[in-house]
N, C-alpha and C positions, 0 to 999 in steps of 0.2 A: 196118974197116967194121962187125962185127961188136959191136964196141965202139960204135963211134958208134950203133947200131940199140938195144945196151942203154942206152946213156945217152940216148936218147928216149925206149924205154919207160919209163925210170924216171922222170923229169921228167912223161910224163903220169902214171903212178902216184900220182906225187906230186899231180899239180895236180886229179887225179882226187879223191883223198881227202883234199886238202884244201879244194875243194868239198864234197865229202860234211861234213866238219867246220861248213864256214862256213852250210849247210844245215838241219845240225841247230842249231847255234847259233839260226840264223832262227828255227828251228820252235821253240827254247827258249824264245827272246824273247816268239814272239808266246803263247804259251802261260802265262805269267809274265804278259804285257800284259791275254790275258783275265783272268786270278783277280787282279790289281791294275795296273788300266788308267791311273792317273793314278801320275805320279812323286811320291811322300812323305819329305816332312822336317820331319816330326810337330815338331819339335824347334823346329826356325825355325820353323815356322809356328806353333807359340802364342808364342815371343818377338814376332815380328809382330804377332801379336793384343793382346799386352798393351801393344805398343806404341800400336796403333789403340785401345785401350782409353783409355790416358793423354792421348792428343792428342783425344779427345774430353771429357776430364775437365777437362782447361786449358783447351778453348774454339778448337782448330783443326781443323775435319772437313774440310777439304781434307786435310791430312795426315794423318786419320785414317784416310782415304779408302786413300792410295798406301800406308798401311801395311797396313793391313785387303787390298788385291790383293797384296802383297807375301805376306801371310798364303796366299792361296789359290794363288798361283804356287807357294809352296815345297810344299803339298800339297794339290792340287786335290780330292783326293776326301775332305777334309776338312769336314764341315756347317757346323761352329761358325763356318770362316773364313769362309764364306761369308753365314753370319745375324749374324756383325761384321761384314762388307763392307752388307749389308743395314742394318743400323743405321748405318753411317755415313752412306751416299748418302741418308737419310732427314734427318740431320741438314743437307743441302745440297738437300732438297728434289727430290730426284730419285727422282720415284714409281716411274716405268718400269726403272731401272734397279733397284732397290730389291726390285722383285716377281721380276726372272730371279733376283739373287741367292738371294732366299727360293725360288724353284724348285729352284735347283740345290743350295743346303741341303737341302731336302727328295728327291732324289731319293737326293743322298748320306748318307741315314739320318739327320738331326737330325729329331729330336721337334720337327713345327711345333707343336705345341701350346704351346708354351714361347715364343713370336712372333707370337699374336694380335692382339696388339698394333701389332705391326709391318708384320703384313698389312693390319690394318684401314689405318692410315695410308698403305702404298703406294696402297692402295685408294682414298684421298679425292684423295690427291693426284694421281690420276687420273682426276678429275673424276669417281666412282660415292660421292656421299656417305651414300646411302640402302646400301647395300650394304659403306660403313664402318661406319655403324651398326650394322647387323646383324652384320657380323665381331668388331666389340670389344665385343661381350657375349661373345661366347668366348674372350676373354683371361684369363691365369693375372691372378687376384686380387694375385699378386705385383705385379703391374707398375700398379696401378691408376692410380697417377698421371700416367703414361703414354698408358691407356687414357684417363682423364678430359678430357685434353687434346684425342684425337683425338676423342671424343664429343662436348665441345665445339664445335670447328670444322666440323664436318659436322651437328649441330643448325642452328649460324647459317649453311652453307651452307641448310640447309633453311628457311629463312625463322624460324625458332626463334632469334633475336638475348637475347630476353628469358632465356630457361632457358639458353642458352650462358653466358651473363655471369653468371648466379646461381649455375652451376657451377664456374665458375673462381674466383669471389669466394668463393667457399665452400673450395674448392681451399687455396687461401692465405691463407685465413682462420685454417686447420687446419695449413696447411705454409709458413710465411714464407718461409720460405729456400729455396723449389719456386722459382728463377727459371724455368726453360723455363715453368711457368705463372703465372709476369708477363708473359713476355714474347706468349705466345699471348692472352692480357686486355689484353696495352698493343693490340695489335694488332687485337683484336675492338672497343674500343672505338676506337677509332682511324677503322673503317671507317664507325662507326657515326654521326659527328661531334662524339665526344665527346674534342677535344684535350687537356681539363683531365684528365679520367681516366688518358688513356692517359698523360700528364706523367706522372703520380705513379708509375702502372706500371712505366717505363720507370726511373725513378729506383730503384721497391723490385729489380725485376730485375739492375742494376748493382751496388744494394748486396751482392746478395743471393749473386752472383758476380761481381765486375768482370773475371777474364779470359777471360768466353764472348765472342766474337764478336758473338752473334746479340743479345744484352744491350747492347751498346755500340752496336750499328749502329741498335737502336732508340733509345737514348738520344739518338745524333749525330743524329736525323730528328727526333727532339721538340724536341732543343736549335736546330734550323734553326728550326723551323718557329714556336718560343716566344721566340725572339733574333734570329736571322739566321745568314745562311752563315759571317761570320768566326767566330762562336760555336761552331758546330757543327766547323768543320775540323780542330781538335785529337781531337775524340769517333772523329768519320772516320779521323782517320791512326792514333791508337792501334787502330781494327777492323782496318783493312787491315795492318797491322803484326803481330796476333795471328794473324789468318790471311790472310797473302800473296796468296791464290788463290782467294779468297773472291767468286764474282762480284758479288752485288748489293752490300756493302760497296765495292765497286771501285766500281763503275759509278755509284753514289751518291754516294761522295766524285771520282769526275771531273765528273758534275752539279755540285756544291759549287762545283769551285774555276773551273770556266766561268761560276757566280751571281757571282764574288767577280773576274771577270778574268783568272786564270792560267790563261790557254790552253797556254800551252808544257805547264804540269803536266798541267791536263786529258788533252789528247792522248797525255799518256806510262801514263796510268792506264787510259784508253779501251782504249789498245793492248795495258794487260796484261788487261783486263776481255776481251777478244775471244782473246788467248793462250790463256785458261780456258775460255770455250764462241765459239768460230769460228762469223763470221756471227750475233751475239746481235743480233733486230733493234735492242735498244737502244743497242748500242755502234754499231751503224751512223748510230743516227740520230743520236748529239752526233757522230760523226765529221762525217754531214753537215751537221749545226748549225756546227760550226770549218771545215767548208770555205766556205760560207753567208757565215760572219761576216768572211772574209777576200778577199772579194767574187768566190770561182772557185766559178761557180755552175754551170759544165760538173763540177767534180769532185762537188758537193755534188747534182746533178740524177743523175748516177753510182750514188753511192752510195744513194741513195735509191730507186733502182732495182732496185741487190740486194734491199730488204728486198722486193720483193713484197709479198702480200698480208698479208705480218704487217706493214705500217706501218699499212693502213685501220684498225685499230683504234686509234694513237695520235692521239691532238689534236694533238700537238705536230707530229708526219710532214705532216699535213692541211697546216698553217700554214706551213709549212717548201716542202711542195710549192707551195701557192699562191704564196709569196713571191717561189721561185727561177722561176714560170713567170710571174709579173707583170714578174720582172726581166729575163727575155728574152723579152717580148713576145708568148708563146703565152697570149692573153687566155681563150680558150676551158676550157681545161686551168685558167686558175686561177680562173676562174667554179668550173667543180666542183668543185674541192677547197676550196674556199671556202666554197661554200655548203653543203656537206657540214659542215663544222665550223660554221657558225652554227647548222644544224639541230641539232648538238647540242650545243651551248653557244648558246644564245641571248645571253647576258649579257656575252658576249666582244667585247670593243669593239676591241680590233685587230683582231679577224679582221676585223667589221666596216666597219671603215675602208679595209681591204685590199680586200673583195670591191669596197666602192662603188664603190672606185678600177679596181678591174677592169672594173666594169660603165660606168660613164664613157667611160672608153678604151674601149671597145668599142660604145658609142651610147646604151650600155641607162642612158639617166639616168632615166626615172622609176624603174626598178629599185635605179640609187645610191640616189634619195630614199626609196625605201621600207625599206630597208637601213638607212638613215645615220637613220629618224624616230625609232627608241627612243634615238639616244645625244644625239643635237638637243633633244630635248623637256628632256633633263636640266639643270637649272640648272648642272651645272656641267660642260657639254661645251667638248671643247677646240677653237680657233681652227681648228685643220686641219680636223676633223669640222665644223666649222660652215661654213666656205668651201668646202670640196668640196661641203656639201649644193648651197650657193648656186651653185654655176657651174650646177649637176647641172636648179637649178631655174630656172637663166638660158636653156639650153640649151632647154630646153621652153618658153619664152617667159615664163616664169612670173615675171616682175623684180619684182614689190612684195613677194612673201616669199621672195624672193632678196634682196632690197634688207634686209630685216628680219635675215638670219642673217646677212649680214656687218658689219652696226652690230654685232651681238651677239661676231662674230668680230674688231673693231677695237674692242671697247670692255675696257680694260684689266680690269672688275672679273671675276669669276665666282661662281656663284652655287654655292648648294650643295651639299658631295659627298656628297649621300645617294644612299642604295640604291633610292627607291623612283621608280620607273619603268612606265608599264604601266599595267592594270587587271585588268580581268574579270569575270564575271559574281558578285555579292558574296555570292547564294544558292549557285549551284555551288562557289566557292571555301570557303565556309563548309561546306557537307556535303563537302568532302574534306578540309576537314581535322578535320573527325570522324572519319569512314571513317578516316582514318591514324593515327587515337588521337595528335593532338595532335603527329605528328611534325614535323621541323622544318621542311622545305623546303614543304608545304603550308601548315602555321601562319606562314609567313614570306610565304606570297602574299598570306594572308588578311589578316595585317597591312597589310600594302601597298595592298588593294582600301579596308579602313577609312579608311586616310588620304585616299586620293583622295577619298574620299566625307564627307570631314571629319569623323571620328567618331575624332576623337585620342584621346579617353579610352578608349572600348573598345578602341581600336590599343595603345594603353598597357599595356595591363592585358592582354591577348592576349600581347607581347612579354614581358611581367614574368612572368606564370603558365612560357611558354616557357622563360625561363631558371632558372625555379626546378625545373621537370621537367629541364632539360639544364644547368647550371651549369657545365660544360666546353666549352659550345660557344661559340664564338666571334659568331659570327651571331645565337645570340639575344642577346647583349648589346648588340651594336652596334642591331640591331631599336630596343632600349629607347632606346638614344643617337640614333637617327636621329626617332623619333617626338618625344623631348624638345628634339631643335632645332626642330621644325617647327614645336612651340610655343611655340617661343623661351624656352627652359630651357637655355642652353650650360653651365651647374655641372652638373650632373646629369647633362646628357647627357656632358660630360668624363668625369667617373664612368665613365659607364659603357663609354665606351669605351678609359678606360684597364683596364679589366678584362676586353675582350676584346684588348686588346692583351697584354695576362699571359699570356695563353694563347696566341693566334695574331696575332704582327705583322707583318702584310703589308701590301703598299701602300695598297688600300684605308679600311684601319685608320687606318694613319698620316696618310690625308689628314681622316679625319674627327676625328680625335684632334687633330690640328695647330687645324685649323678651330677645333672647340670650343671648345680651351683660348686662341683668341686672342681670338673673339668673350666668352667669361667673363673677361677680362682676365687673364688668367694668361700673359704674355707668354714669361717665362722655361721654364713648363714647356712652353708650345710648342716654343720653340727646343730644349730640352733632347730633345723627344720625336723633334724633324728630326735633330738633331745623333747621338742614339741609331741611329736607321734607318740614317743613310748611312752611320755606321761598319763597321756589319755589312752592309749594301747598296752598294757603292761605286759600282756601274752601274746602278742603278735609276732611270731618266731622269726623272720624276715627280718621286721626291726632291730630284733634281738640280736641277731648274728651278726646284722650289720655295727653294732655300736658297739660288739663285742671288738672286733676287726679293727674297728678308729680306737676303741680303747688299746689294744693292743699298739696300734700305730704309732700313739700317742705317749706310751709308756704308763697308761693309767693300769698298772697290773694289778691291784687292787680291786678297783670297778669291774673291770678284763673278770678277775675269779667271781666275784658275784653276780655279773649275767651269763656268764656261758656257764655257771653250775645251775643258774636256772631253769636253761636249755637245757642241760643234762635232766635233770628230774623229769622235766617235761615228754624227753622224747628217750631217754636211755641212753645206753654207752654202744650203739650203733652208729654214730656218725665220728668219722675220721677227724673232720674236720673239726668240731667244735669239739675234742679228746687233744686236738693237739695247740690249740687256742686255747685250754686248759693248762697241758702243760707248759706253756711259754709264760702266759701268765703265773705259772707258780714255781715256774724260774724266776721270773721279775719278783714276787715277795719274800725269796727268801725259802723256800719249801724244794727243796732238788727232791728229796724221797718222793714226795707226792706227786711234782712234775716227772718223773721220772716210768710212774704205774701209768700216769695219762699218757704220756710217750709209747711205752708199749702197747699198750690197748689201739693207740694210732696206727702204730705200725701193721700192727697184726691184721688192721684190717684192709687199710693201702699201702701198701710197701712203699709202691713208683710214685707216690705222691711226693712230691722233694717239699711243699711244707711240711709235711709229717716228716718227712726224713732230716730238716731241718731244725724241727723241733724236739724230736727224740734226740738228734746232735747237743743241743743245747742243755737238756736232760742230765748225760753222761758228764758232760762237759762240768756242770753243778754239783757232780756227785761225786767229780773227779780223776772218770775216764776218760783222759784226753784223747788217748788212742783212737781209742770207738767214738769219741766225738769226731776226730779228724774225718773216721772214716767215712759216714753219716753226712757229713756238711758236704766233701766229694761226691759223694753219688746225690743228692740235693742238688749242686754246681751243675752237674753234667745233666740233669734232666731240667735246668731252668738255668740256662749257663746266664742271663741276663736279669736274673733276679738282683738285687743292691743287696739286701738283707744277706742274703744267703751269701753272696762271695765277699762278705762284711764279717760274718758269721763263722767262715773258713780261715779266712786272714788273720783274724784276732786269734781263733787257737792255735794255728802254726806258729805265730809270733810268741805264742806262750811255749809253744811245746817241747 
């Protein structure tokens, strides 16, 4: 017993004192923890750092990023890792995050004075550009180029566009080989509408380093925007290949490849673009676009949902919302989103098609007609805009200029794709674009107000002085082209808008380019200029219908069936038009049965159109009914008595019949 009583007390003894042990231990630790509170391994943490030094030097700050925390992980109470984690989330554009780093650099003893620079820029990029200003004049002299940069960008925040740009041209005037200040001047001019400049920028940037990132991700956006999307998707896959994790490089090459139809890729890019920043409204909104376009508008109404109030700021969200609420029949819901985006894009012609349609379906037809009157007035508004007008003004009792827009809707020709539309007051238009010193969007109303008012020479010469102040803009070129049709100059005005095509080739371009060069007889560079777009456009419907139309013209009835069945998949067996550009084309191969259902399908849904009743003629005629072709190409005749085709079309089956 005695025994066992000592071998108790010995066991607590022990367990006594070695608590006491594990106690003092504690108190050791935490005494060690005050005089050096963060764990240190001085040693990996500047491997780390000159790691994130190097992956910044090649062109990837996403990994510049995880190496720069890796840095401050192995020794947190380290400055420097911290003001290299600061400079890398700068290079990603991340203000907020950028300034704790430099906080916590500075508590842990680094000289901020050595990172003015880099304060001033957390600074702008947190929307204080006046107080970046005033920070990066206390930057070390060392870093000027740096400083220069961020001086820059928070000038032309400040309405200072002028001395921004004289800075940075001055910049690289002095330091060729400064790409970060090419690329911050592709980008100032860029905003500014000067595409030609920022071209060049983007190109000296590349040269200057071709393995940054932020260099190639401008380049792939100039090269879109001066060629097309197939143009630009190699520029994109080399960015996103340099840096992996790179969001707007992601997010822009999945835009790209939903321009060019690879949705499987899109959505694989989307989904790493959202890996990197969770919930980016933009990765939400082409999700919702790809759910949209694969007609599950419960997923795409979804997701459009998460974004909240950061989509009201997108155009695209706006158009996207209306569409998926047109499509399930909440008319109300897509009135406002609708009219939302007209208000601020006036010029937008699907929106406006969309809202009319909304407002129709919902009663409100004089609303369609005043919706649908600037794209109506246009000579060369399309069949669907012009028969919507018409129901819209049948509906109101209004049949004799209901009666007028659908002859204009069944008469095969179109008039022309200019820009000017509108009016205005020609004294107020003229004093604002003083007041704006000649800038573009003012000088391009005032253009616009001249012509109407028949004053083509001063419109002329307005556009010309324009493009000689802005000779990278796209718009004042076309201005000069659009004014030189009007006065029936199609050489000239080709001219000129193959030189805003050099710069910015977009649709609009393309159809006035097309136009021009066909009315100056230049057939081939027409073709050559359509053939150019849809390469790098494959889904641009516009293009589409138009090559469908020269294929057609052309006897290419082969071609003819495989773009206007593209269109069909695309949009369905609701348009007249390309149902009976179907059937013509499958008269030309040889297929009457088949021409024969697209015929009716045409018919059925424009009777008075004499193409369609021309083509349905043709149909019959393939299959054998001469009769009923006779009859068909007559009522054709009498609603387009001045067509060639068509009384070409009549003569040959009378001559058979």
């Amino acid at each position: 017993m005695a025994s066992s009583r000592r071998s108790r007390r010995t066991v607590r003894r022990r367990l006594v004192m070695g608590g006491a042990a594990i106690a003092l231990l504690v108190v050791l630790l935490l005494g060690v923890r005050a005089v050096w509170p963060q764990r240190s391994d001085r040693a990996g943490s500047n491997a780390a750092i000159a790691r994130a030094l190097g992956e910044l030097e090649t062109g990837n700050p996403s990994a510049a990023v995880a190496a720069a925390r890796a840095a401050v992980l192995a020794d947190s109470g380290y400055g420097l890792a911290h003001a290299v984690l600061a400079r890398a989330q700068l290079a990603l554009d991340d203000g907020a995050g950028a300034a704790a780093s430099l906080d916590r650099a500075g508590k842990a003893g680094f000289d901020l004075r050595r990172v003015g620079q880099l304060r001033a820029h957390a600074t702008y990029l947190q929307g204080d550009a006046a107080r970046a200003l005033a920070e990066v004049e206390r930057s070390d002299p060392r870093y000027a180029r740096y400083a220069d940069r961020v001086r820059a960008m928070a000038l032309a925040d400040q309405g200072e566009g002028d001395r921004a740009r004289a800075l940075l041209e001055t910049a690289v005037a002095t330091r060729p080989g400064d790409w970060p200040s090419w690329v911050t001047l592709g980008r100032l001019r860029l905003e500014n509408g000067d595409a030609g400049g920022a071209i060049i920028a983007s190109a000296r940037a590349h040269a200057a380093d071709p393995r940054q990132v932020d260099s190639l991700r401008l380049r792939a956006e100039m090269v879109r925007s001066q060629f097309g999307p197939m143009a630009a998707l190699p520029w994109f896959e080399r960015a996103v290949a340099r840096d992996p994790a790179h969001f707007e490089a992601l997010i822009e090459y999945a835009a790209t490849l939903g321009d060019v139809g690879r949705m499987r890729a899109m959505l694989a890019a989307v989904r790493r673009a959202e890996a990197v920043r969770p919930a980016a409204p933009r990765a939400l909104y082409l999700q919702a676009v790809l759910a949209a376009r694969a007609g599950r508008f419960d997923l795409a109404e979804a997701i459009v949902q998460r974004l909240g109030g950061a989509g009201e700021g997108m155009p695209g969200v706006l158009l996207l919302k209306g569409s998926i609420n047109l499509q399930t029949g909440r008319l109300e819901q897509a009135i406002e989103a609708l009219q939302a985006l007209v208000d601020r894009q006036p010029r937008n012609r699907s929106a406006r098609r969309l809202l009319a349609l909304a407002l129709a379906r919902s009663d409100g037809a004089r609303g369609a007609t005043d919706v649908l009157r600037p794209v109506v007035q246009r000579g060369d508004a399309d069949s669907y805009a012009l028969a919507l007008a018409a129901r819209a003004l049948e509906r109101m009792g209004e049949r004799e200029p209901a009666s007028a827009l659908l002859d204009r809707a069944a008469t095969p020709a179109r008039g022309e794709a200019v820009a000017f539309a509108g009016g205005g007051d020609l004294p107020a238009l003229l004093a604002a674009a003083r007041a704006a010193g000649g800038a573009p969007g003012a000088t391009i109303a005032f253009v616009r107000a001249l012509v109407l008012r028949g004053e083509a020479a001063r419109a002329l010469a307005e556009a010309q002085a324009l493009a000689a102040r802005y000779p990278g803009l796209p718009a004042a070129h076309a201005a000069i082209g659009d004014v030189l049709m009007l006065t029936g100059q199609p050489v000239p005005a080709a001219q000129a808008f193959a030189r805003a095509a050099s710069i910015g080739f977009d649709e609009p371009i393309l159809l006035r380019l097309v136009e021009a060069r066909a009315a100056a007889g230049q057939q081939v560079g027409a073709a050559n200029a359509l053939a150019l777009f849809v390469s790098q456009h494959p889904g641009n419907l516009a293009a589409l219908r138009l090559t469908g139309a020269w294929q057609l013209a052309g006897g290419e009835y082969g071609g003819a069936v495989d773009t206007l069945e593209a269109i069909r998949a695309r949009i369905g067996n609701r348009d007249a038009g390309v149902m009976a550009g179907l059937a013509a084309a499958y008269v030309g191969v040889g297929e009457g049965g088949r021409a024969l259902e697209y015929a009716r399908a045409a018919y059925a849904l424009q009777p008075q159109n004499p193409v369609v009743a021309d083509a349905y003629g043709q149909a019959l005629a393939a299959t054998g009914d001469r009769a009923g072709a006779v009859q068909l190409f007559r009522k054709a005749a009498t609603i387009a008595p001045r067509h060639p085709a068509i009384r070409a079309h009549l003569a040959e089956t009378l001559a058979g019949y």
